[in-house]
C-alpha positions as semicolon CSV with decimal commas, in nm:
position;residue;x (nm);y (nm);z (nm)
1;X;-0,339;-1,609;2,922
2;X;-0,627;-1,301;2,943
3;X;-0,779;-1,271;2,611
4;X;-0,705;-0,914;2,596
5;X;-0,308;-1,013;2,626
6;X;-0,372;-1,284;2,368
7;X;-0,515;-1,043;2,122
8;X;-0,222;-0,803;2,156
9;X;-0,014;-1,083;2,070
10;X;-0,226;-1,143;1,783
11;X;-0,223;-0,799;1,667
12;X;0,176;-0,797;1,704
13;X;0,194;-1,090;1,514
14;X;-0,011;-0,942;1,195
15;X;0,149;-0,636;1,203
16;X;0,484;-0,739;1,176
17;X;0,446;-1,009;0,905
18;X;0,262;-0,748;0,689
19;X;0,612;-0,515;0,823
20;X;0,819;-0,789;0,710
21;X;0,675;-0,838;0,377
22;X;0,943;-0,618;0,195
23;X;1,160;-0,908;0,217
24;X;0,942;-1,135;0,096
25;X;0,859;-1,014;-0,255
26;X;1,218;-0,976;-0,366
27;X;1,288;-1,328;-0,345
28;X;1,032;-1,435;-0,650
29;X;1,249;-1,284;-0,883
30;X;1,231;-1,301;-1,208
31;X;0,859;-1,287;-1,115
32;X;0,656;-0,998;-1,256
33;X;0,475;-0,792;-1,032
34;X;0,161;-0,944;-1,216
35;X;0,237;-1,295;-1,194
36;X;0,308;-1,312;-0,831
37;X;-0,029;-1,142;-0,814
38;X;-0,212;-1,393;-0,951
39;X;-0,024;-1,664;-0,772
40;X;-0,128;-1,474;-0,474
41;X;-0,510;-1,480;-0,539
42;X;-0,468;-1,863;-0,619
43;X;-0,274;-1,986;-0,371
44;X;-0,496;-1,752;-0,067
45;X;-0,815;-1,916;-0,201
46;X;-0,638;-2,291;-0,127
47;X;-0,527;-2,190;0,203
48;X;-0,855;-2,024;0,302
49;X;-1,020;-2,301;0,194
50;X;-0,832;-2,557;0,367
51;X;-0,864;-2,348;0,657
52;X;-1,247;-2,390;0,654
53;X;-1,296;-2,714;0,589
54;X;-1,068;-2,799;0,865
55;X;-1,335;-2,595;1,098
56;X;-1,625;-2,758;0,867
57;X;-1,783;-2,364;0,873
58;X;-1,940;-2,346;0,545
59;X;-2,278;-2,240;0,678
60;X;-2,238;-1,896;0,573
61;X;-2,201;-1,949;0,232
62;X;-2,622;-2,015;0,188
63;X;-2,669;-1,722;0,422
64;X;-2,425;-1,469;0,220
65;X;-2,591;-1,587;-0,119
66;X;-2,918;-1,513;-0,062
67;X;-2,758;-1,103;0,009
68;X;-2,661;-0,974;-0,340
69;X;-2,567;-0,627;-0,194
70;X;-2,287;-0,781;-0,014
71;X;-2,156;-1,022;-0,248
72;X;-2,137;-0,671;-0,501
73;X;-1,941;-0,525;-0,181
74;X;-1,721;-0,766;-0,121
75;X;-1,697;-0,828;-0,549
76;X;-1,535;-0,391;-0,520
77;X;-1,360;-0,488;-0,245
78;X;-1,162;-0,771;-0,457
79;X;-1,085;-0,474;-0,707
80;X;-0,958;-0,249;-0,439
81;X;-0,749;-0,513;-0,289
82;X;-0,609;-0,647;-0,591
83;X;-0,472;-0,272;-0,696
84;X;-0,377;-0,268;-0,308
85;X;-0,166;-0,557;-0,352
86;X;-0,064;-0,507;-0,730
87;X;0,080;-0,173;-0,621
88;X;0,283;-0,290;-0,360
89;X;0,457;-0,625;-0,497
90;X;0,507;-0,369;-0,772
91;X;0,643;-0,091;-0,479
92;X;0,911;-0,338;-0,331
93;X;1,014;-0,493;-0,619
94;X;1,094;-0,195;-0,800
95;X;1,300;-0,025;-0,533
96;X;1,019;0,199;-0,381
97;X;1,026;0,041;-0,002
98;X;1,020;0,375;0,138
99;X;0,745;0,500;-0,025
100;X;0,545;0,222;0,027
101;X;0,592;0,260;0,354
102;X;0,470;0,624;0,337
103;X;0,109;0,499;0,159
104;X;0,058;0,291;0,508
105;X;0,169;0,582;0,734
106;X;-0,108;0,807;0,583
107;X;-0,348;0,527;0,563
108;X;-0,538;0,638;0,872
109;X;-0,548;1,032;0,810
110;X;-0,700;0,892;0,436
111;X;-0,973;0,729;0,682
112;X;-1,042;1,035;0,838
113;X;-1,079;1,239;0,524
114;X;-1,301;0,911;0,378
115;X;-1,568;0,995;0,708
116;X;-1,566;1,355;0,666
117;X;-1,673;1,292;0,277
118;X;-1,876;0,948;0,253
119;X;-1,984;0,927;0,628
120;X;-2,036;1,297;0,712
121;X;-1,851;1,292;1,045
122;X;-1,760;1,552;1,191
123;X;-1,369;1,670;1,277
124;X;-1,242;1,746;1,609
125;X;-0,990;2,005;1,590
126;X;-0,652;1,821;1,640
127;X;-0,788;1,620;1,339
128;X;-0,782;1,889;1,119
129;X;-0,451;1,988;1,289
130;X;-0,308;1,603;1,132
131;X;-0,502;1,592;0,804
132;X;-0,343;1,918;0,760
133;X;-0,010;1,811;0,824
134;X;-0,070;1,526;0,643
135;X;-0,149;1,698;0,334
136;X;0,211;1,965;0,388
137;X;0,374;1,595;0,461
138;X;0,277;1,503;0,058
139;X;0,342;1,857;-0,086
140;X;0,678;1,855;0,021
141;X;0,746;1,502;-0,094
142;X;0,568;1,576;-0,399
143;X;0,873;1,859;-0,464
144;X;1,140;1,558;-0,317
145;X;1,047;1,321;-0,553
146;X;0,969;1,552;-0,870
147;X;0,688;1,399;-0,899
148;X;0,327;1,342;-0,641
149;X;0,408;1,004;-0,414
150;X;0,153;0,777;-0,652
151;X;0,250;0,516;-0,496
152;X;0,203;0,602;-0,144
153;X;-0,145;0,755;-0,243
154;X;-0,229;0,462;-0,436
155;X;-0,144;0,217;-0,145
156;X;-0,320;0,446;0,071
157;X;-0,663;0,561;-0,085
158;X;-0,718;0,160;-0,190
159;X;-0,658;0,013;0,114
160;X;-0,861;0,308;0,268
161;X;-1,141;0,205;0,033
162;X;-1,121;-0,185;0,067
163;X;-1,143;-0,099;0,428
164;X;-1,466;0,100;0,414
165;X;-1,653;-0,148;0,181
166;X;-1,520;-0,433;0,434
167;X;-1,692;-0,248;0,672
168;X;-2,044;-0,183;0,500
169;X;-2,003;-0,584;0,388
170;X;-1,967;-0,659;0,759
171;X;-1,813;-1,038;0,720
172;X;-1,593;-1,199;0,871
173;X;-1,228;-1,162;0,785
174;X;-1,138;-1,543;0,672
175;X;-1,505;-1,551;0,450
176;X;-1,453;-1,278;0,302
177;X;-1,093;-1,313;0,173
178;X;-1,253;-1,645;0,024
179;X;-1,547;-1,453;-0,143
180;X;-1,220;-1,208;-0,296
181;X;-0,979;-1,489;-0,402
182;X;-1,350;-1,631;-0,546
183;X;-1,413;-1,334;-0,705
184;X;-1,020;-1,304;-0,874
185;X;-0,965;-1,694;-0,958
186;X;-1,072;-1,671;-1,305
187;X;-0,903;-1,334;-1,399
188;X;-0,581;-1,489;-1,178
189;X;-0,597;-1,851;-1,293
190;X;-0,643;-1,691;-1,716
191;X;-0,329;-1,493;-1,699
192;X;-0,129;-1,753;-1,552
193;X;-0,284;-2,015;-1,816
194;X;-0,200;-1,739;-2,064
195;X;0,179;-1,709;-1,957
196;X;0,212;-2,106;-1,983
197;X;0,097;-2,101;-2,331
198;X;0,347;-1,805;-2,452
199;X;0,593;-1,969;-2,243
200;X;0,650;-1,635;-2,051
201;X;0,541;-1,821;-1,703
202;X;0,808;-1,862;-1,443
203;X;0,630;-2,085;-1,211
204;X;0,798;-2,475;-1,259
205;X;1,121;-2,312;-1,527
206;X;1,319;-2,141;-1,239
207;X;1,360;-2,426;-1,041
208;X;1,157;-2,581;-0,716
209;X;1,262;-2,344;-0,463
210;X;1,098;-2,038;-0,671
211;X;0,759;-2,276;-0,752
212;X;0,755;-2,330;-0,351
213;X;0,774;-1,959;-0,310
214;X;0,491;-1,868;-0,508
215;X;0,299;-2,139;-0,347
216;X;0,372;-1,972;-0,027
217;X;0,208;-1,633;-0,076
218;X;-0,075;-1,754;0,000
219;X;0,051;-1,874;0,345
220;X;0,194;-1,549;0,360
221;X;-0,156;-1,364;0,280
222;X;-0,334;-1,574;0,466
223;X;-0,185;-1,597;0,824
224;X;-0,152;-1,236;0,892
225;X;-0,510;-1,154;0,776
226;X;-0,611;-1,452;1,061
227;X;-0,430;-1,367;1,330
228;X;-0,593;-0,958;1,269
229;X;-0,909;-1,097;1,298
230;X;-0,843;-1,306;1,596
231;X;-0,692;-0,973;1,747
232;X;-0,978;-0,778;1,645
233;X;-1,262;-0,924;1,801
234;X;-0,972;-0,956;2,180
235;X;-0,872;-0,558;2,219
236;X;-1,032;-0,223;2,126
237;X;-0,996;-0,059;1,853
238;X;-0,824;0,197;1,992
239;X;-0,543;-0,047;2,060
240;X;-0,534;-0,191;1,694
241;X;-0,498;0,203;1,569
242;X;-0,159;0,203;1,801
243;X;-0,080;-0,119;1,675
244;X;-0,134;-0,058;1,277
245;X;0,201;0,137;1,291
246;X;0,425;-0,160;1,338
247;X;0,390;-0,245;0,962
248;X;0,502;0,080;0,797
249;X;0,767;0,146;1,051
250;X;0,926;-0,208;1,006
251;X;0,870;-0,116;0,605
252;X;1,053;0,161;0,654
253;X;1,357;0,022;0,829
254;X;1,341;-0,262;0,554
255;X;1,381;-0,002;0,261
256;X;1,645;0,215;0,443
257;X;1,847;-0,058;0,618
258;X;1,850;-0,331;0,408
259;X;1,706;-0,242;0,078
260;X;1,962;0,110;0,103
261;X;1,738;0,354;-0,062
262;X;1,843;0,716;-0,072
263;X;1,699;0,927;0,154
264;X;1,787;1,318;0,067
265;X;1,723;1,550;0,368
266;X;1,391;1,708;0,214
267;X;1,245;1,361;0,237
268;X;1,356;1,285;0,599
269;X;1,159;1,650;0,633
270;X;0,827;1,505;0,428
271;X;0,873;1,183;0,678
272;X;0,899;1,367;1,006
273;X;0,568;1,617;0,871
274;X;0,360;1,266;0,847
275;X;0,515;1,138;1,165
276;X;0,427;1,493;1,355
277;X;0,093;1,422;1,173
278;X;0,020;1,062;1,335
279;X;0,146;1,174;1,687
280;X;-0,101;1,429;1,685
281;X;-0,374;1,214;1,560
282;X;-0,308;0,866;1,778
283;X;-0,294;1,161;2,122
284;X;-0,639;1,314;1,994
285;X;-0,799;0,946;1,931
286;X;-0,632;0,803;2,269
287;X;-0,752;1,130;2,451
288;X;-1,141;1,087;2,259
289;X;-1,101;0,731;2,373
290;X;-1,087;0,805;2,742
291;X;-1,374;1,073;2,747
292;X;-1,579;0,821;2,582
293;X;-1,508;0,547;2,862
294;X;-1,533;0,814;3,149
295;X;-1,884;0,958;2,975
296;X;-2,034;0,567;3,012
297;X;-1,902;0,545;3,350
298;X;-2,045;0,802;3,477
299;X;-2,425;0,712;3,310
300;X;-2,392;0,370;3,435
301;X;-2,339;0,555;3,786
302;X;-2,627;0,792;3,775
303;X;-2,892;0,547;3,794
304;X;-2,728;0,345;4,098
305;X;-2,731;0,708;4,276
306;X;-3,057;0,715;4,194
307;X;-3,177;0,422;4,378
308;X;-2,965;0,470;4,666
């Protein structure tokens, strides 16, 4: 198989277990939001671990410790992922599928405000055109709900963030999510030490199938986040911004099909305003895409025209 086609499949793969993760969280009830979290820390470190010391690639480790700036990145980036995933095992457990969903959907037009601010690019003008839309898109779900989306914009801006500091830390996907789950064992492994002693712990009183599910969520962490970064380094990144939209559309279906949650005309309105949004944003970045490719065509033409 071409790696390119191998990398889609990869990319398929991550996108819809991170879709299909709405059905996942319900079933650790009577769970707290913050107990599965920790579980989830604990159990990702195990499986990342196992992971590389079945490759034997601990190399890194003396090379990352002797950088302090990124070990302090990737340290924020643990914070930002842990609201990230707080928010949403919170988000799904609490009835709020939807609007889960709606924090990935405007995940990418949150990028785009996050390099007009930190990285001081510059906006074509169809980008304006979907931040724009994007920002109508929250207004008028702000007057659905009674209330601004927090969740959305909390899943959103944190994920946006973790994303930027994963880029200025520059490591690899399966090291870093060991250097997080480093960073959050002690907080992670405290609290669920803490709910033993006060008896308040469900892990090993609700029975083996529950204790195998919380052991699983690091399987479930870990195995999406793998198969990205096996995708990532196959197809363009172009291809992976078309791709990111699996996850929030299969959240989507999740919380209106399955999960049944309400969904009052004005909010079908706020959806299709964030949808219009992301159709005009994925034509301007495939259309950029193209110019780009044709632009370093034609320089690696000019100087074979010169020689002939």
């Amino acid at each position: 198989m071409p790696d390119s086609r191998r990398g889609i499949l990869y990319g398929v793969a991550a996108y819809t277990m991170w879709g299909l993760f709405p059905l996942y969280w319900p079933l650790l009830n009577p769970s707290g939001a913050v107990e599965i979290l920790a579980h989830r820390m604990v159990w990702s470190l195990v499986v990342v671990a196992m992971a590389l010391a079945v490759r034997r690639h601990w190399s890194w480790v003396k090379q990352l410790v002797r950088q302090p700036a990124k070990l302090g990145l990737l340290t924020l980036a643990a914070i930002f992922v842990t609201v990230n995933w707080g928010t949403y095992i919170y988000a799904v457990n609490s009835g709020h599928v939807v609007e889960s969903a709606l924090g990935y959907f405007i995940n990418p037009l949150v990028n785009v405000l996050f390099g007009v601010a930190l990285l001081r690019e510059r906006l074509r003008p169809l980008q304006w055109a979907a931040v724009g839309f994007g920002a109508l898109a929250v207004l008028v779900l702000t007057v659905d709900y009674g209330r601004p989306p927090w969740v959305a914009l909390t899943l959103a801006f944190s994920f946006g963030v973790y994303g930027l500091v994963k880029k200025r830390a520059n490591v690899e996907a399966t090291e870093s999510l060991a250097v997080e789950t480093l960073v959050l064992l002690l907080p992670a492994l405290g609290y669920l030490t803490w709910l033993q002693v006060t008896g308040t712990a469900t892990f090993g009183h609700e029975g083996l199938g529950h204790a195998l599910l919380l052991v699983t969520a690091g399987l479930i962490t870990a195995v999406p986040l793998i198969c990205f970064g096996a995708a990532a380094i196959r197809v363009p990144l172009s291809t992976i911004g078309l791709l990111q939209y699996i996850a929030p559309i299969l959240q989507f279906a999740c919380g209106v099909l399955i999960a049944k949650e309400v969904m009052p005309p004005s909010r079908w309105i706020g959806f299709s305003i964030v949808w219009l949004a992301l159709a005009i944003f994925t034509y301007d970045s495939i259309r950029a895409a193209r110019q780009t490719a044709r632009s370093r065509i034609a320089v690696q033409a000019q100087p074979e025209r010169s020689t002939t």
